[in-house]
C-alpha positions as CSV (number, residue, x, y, z in Angstrom):
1,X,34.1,-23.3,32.1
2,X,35.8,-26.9,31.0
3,X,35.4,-28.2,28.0
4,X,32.2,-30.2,27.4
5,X,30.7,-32.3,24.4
6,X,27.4,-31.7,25.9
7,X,26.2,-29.4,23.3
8,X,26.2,-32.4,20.7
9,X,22.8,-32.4,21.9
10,X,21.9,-28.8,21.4
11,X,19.5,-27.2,18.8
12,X,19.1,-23.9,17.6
13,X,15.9,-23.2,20.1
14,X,14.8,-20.0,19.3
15,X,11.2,-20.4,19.9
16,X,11.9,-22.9,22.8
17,X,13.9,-19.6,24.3
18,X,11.5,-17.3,23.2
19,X,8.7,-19.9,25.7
20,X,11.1,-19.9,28.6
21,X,12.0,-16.2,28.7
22,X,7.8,-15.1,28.7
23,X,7.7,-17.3,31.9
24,X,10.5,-16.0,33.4
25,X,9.1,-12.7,32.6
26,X,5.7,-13.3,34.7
27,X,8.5,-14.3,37.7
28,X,7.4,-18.1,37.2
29,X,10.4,-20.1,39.0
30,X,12.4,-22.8,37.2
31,X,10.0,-25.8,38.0
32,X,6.7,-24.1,37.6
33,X,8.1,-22.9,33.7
34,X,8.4,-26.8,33.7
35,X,5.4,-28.0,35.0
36,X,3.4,-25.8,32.3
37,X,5.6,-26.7,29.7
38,X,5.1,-29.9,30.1
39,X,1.3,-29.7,30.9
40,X,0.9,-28.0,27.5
41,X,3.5,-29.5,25.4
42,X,5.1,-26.1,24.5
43,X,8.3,-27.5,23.0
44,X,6.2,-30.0,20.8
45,X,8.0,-33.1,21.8
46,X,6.7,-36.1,21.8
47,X,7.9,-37.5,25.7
48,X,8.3,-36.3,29.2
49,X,12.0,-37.2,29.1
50,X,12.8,-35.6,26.0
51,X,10.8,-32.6,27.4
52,X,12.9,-32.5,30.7
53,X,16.3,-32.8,28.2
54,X,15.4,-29.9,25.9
55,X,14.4,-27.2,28.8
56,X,17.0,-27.9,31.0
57,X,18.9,-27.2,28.1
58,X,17.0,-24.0,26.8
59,X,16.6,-23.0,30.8
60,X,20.5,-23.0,31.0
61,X,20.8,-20.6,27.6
62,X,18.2,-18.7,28.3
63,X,19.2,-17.7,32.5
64,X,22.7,-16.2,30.8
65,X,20.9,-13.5,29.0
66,X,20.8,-10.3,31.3
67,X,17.5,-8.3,32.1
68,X,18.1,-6.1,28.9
69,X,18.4,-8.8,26.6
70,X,15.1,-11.2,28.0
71,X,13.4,-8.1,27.4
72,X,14.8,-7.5,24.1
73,X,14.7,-11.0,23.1
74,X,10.8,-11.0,23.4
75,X,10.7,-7.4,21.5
76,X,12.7,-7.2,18.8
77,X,13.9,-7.9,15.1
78,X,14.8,-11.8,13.8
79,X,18.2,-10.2,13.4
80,X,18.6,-9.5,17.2
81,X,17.0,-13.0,18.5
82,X,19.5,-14.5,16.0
83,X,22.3,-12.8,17.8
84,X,21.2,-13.3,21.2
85,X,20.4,-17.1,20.8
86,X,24.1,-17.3,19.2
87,X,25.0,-15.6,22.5
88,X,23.4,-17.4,24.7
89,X,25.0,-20.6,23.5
90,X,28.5,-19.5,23.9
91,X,28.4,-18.1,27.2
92,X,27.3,-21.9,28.1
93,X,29.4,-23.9,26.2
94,X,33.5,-23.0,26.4
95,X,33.9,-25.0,22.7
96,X,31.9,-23.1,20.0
97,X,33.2,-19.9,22.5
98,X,36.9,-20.9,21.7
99,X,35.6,-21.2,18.0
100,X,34.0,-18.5,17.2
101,X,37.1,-16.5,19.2
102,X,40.1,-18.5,17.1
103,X,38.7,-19.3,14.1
104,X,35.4,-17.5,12.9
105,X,37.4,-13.5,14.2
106,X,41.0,-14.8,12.9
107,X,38.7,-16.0,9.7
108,X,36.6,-12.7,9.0
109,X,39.8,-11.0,9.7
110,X,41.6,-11.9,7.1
111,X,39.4,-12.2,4.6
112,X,39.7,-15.7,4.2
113,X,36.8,-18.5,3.7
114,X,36.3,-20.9,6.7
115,X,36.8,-24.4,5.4
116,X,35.3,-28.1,6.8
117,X,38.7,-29.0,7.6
118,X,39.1,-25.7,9.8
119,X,36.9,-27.3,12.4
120,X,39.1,-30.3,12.2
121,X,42.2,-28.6,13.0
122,X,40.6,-26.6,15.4
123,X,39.6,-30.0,17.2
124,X,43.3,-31.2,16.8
125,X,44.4,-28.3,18.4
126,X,42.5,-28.8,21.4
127,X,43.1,-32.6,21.7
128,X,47.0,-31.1,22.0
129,X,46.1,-29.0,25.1
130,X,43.1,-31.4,26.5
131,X,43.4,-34.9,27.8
132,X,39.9,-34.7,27.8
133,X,39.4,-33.7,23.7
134,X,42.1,-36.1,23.2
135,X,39.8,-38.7,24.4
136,X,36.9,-37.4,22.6
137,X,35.5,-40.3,20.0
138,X,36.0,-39.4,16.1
139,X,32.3,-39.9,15.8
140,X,31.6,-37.4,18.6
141,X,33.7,-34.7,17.1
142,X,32.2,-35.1,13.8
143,X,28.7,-34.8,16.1
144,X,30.4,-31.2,17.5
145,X,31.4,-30.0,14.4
146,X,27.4,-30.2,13.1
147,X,26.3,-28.4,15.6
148,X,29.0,-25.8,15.1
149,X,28.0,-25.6,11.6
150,X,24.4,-25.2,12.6
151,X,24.4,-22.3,14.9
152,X,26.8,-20.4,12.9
153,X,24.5,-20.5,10.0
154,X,21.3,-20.2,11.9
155,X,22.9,-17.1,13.1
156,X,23.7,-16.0,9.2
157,X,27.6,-15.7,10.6
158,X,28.5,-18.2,8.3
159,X,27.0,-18.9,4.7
160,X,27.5,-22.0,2.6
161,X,29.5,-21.3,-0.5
162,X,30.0,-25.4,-1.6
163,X,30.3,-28.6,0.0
164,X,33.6,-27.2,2.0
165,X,33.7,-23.7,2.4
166,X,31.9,-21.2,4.0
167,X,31.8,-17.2,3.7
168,X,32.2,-15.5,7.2
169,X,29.7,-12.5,8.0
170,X,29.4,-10.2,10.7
171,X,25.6,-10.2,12.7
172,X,23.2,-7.2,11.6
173,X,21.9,-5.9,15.0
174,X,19.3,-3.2,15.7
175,X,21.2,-0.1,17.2
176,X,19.6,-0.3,20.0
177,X,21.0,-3.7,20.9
178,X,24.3,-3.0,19.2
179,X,24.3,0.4,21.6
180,X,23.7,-1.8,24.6
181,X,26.0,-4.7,23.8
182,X,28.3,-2.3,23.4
183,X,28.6,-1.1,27.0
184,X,27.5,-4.1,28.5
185,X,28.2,-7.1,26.7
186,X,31.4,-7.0,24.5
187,X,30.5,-10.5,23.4
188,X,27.4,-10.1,22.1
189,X,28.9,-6.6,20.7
190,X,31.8,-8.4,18.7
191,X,29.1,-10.4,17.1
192,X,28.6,-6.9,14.6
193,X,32.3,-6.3,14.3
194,X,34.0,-9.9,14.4
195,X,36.8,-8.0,16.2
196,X,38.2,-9.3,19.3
197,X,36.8,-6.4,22.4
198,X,38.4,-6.7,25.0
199,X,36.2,-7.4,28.6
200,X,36.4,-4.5,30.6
């Protein structure tokens, strides 16, 4: 996975994902989800382009999540969804992954607040290691780091304190998910524990 500053674009999506996954439950393939989507203007958008934009994006988060967890997804608690839309948006996207892995874990960890200036020196970091961040446009990071901050919160892992710091919280999961994720998905699993699992 390479880094990409694709996910400046990205929104939270839930419902969007929630649409996609029912289709892909009826074993509707990836143009025919489109086709109705657009027919019916599921997403609520107001043009065929930005239409196109959004599910190819959704389509993408939504074809990482394993049998067990489309079926979960469509059956379960706002806690669960939560985690499993964070989920799906770092298996896609190796950025917020690297994130949530160096800063949000090392954060929770040691009982310290994450701070707006983390992301920046997360960022810096990266520019040190990637010709490719290095090139990254101030104005684009700053674009990155929102959507950071808003799938973090959206997933209650991170809670506004003041204008600069944040509290870091692990994800309440049903235990039947947390069970699963457990034995199947250490990401997903870490996501209860902020602990570092180790892939088997």
């Amino acid at each position: 996975m390479e880094y990409s500053a694709g996910f400046t674009k990205e929104k939270w999506s839930e419902n969007e994902i929630e649409v996609v996954l029912k289709h892909m439950s009826q074993g509707k393939l990836k143009k025919e989800i489109l086709d109705e989507i657009m027919e019916q203007n599921l997403f609520q958008l107001r043009s065929p382009v930005s239409i196109k934009n959004r599910f190819n994006m959704v389509y993408n988060r939504a074809a990482v999540l394993d049998g067990e967890m489309k079926k979960h997804f469509l059956n379960v608690s706002d806690y669960d969804r939560k985690a499993l839309t964070l989920y799906s948006f770092l298996q896609v996207y190796r950025i917020p992954l690297e994130f949530y892995l160096e800063v949000i874990i090392y954060k929770y960890e040691h009982q310290e607040p994450l701070y707006s200036s983390d992301f920046y020196y997360f960022f810096e970091g990266k520019a040190n290691i990637s010709e490719k961040v290095s090139n990254w446009r101030p104005e684009t990071i700053k674009r990155l780091i929102r959507s950071l901050v808003l799938f973090f919160r959206e997933a209650r892992m991170i809670e506004k304190i003041d204008r600069t710091k944040y509290t870091v919280n692990p994800i309440h999961m049903s235990q039947l998910l947390k069970t699963y994720a457990e034995k199947n998905a250490t990401l997903l699993y870490s996501f209860t524990v902020l602990e570092k699992v180790n892939e088997e």
